[in-house]
C-alpha positions in Angstrom: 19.9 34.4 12.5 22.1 31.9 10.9 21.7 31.9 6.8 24.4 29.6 5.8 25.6 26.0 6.3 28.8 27.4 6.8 27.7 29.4 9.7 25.6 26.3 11.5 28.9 24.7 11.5 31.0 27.4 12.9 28.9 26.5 16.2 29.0 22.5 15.6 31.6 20.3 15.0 31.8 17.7 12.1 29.6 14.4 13.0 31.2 11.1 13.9 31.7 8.6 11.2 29.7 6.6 12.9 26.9 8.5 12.5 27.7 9.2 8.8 28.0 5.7 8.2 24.9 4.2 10.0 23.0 5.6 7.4 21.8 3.0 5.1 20.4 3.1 1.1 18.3 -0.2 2.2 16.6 -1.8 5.3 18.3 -4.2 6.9 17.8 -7.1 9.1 18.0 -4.8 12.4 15.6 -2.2 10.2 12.8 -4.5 9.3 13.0 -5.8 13.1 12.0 -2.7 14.5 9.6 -2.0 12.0 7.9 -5.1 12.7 8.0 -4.2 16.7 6.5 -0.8 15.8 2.6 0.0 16.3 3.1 4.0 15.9 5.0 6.0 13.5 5.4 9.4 12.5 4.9 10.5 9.0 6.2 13.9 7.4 5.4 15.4 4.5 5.6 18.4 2.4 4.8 20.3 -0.4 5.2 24.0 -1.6 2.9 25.5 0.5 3.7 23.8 3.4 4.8 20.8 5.9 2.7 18.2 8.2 3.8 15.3 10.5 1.0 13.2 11.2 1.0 10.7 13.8 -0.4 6.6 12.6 -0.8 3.7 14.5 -1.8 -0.2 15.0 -1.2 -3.0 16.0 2.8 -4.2 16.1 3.8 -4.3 12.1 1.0 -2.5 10.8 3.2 -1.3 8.7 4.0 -3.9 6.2 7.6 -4.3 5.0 7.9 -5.8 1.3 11.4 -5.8 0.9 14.5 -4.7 1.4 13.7 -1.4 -0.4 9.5 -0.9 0.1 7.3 -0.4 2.4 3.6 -0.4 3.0 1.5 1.9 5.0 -2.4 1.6 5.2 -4.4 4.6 5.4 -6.5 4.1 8.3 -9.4 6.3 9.0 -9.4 9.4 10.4 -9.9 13.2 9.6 -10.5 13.3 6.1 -8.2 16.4 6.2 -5.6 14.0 3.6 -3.0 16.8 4.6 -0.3 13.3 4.6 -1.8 12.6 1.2 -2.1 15.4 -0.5 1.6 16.1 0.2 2.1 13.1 -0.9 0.5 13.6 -4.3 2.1 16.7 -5.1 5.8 16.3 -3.5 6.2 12.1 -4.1 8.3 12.6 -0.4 8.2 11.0 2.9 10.0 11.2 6.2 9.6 8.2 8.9 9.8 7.7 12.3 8.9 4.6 13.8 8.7 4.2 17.7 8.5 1.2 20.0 7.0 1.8 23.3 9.3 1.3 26.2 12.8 1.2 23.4 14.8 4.8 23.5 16.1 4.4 20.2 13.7 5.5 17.3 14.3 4.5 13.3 14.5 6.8 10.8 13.5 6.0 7.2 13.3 8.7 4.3 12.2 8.1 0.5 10.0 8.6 -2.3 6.6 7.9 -2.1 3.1 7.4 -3.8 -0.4 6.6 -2.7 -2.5 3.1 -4.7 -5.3 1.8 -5.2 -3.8 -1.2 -6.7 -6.1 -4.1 -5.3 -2.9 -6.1 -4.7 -1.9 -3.9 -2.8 -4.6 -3.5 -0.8 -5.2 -7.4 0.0 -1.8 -7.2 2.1 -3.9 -5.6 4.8 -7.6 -7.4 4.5 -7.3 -8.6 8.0 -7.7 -5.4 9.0 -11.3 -4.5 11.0 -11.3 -1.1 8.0 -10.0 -2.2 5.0 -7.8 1.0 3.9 -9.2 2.8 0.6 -5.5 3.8 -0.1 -2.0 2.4 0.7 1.1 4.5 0.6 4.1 3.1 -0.6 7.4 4.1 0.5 10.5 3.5 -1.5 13.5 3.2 0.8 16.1 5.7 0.1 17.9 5.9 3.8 16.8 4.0 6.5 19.1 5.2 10.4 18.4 4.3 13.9 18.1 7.5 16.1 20.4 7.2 19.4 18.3 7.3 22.2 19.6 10.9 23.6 16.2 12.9 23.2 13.9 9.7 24.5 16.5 9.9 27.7 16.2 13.7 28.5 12.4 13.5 27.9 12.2 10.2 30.3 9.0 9.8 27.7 8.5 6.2 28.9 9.0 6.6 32.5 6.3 6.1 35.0 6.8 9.5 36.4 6.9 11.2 33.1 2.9 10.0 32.8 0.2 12.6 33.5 -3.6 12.1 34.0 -5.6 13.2 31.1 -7.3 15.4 33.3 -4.1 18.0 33.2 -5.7 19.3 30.1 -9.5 20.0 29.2 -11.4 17.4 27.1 -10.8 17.8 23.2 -14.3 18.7 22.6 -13.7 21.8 25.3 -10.7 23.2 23.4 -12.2 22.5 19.9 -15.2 24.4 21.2 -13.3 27.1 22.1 -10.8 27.3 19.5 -14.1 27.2 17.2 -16.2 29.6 18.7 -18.6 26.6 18.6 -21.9 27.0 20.6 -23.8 24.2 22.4 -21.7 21.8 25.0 -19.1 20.2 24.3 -18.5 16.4 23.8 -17.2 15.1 26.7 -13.8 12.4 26.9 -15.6 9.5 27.0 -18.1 10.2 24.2 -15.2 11.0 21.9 -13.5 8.1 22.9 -16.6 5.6 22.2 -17.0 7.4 19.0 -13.6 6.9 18.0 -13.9 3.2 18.8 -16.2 2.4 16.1 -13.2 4.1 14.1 -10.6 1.7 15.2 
């Protein structure tokens, strides 16, 4: 087991300056780019109990960028679990990862965080078909883009990485299971036009 630093880089070497310097305090014109671009990102969060990444999505720039230095999620509906939020509440941190569908390269973006109510706030995304109840807002404290090495080995966007959904059982079948729930199960497509009332 490795226990220090010191022994992790006994294995690796020293990173590049290039990837040292990439790094950024501030989004920049490349940064706000592929956030606009993005419909799906990736959200971590912590606190002392625990860690969650929770997938979001929408339509290209659903994620609104303010400025150089702030950014604007809406909390779309879902679960009700608030495991993102909670974090949130209780740690003020945040990891990003934004994707683009077809692009290797992924952007990173890590900083402080809070959840508002602030109506202001809110307005930036009354266009939306559910208004959010909360935003989260993300103070930019480093902002990278991710080479596109892991995207590559995975081949995530390539037509022969795709697999029916039939590969697995439905999500009411392994819910029911993992539940020990009785009665049958939802099926795909009643989950799906249930979820589409959500959207």
């Amino acid at each position: 087991m490795i226990r220090t630093i010191e022994e992790l880089y006994q294995l690796y070497p020293e990173p590049k300056e290039r990837a040292l310097k990439k790094q950024l305090s501030r989004l920049d014109r490349h940064c706000k780019r592929f956030i606009e671009l993005s419909p799906f990102v990736v959200i971590a969060t912590g606190n002392a109990s625990g860690f969650d990444a929770s997938p979001r999505g929408g339509e290209p720039g659903f994620v609104k960028v303010v400025n150089d230095l702030t950014l604007m999620i809406p909390d779309s509906p879902g679960n009700n679990r608030l495991d993102s939020l909670k974090n949130i509440v209780e740690s003020g941190r945040i990891g990003l990862l934004f994707l683009i569908p077809g692009v290797d390269e992924t952007l990173r973006v890590n900083g402080a965080a809070h959840v508002s109510v602030d109506a202001e706030k809110l307005q930036l995304f009354a266009s939306e078909k559910r208004a959010p109840k909360v935003v989260i807002e993300v103070a930019v404290e480093e902002a990278y883009l991710h080479c596109a090495k892991a995207f590559m080995r995975s081949k995530l966007w390539a037509d022969e990485s795709r697999r029916g959904r039939s590969i697995l059982p439905t999500m009411g079948q392994m819910i029911q299971e993992q539940t020990s729930s009785s009665g049958s199960p939802e099926s795909q497509e009643e989950m799906v036009a249930r979820f589409a009332q959500d959207l």
